[in-house]
N, C-alpha and C positions, 0 to 999 in steps of 0.2 A: 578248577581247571579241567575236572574230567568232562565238566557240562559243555564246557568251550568248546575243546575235543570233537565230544559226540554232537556240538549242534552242527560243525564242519561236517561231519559225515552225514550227516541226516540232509542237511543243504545238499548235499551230492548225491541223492536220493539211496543210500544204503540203511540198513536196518543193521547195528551190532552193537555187541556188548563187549563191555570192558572184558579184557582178559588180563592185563598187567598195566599198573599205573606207577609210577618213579614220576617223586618229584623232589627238585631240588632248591632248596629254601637259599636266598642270598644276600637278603637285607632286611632287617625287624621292619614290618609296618606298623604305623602310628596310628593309633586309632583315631576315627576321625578323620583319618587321610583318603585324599580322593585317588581311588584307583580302578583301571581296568585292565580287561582280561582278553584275550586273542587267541584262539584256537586254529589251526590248522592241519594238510592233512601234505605228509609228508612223503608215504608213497603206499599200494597197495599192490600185493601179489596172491591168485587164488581168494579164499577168506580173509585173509590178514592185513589189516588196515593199519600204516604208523603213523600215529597224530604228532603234534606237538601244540606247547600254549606257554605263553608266558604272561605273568601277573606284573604287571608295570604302573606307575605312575604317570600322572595325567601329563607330566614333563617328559616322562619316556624311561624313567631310571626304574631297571627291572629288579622287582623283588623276589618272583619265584619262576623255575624253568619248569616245566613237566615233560616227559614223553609219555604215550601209550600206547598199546595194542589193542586192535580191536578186532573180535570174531564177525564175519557177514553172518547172519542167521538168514534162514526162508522166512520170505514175508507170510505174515498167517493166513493172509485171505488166499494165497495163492495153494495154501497147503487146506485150508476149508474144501475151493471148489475140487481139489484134486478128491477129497473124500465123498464129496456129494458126488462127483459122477464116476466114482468108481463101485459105487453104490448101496 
């Protein structure tokens, strides 16, 4: 669920890392059962990104909720060229 999360933030073109993940379990999955997963991004202020995702069945009957936070970091190339021409 944190992949979920972070591929919504990455679609949105930011780069960050987990900083706190809560997830809340709400129904046993059957192994063998078909299911997917849905990430989303719930709101962002400064750095701090709130995701959400929930782990559901292919019928819609959800098994697990998550929230997360997530830090922006500087992209690296942009922090390379700032060292190359600072020189």
């Amino acid at each position: 669920m944190d992949e979920a999360m972070s591929k919504a933030i990455i679609a949105s073109n930011w780069d960050a890392v987990t900083a706190e993940l809560r997830v809340r379990y709400l129904r046993q999955v059957v192994p063998g059962e078909s299911l997917q997963v849905c990430g989303w991004i719930v709101s962002r202020r400064k750095r701090l990104i709130k995701a959400e995702a929930r782990l559901q069945t292919i019928k819609g009957d959800v098994r697990a909720h998550a929230w997360g936070k997530f830090l922006i970091v500087q992209n690296r190339t942009s922090d390379t060229a700032r060292l190359v021409s600072d020189g």
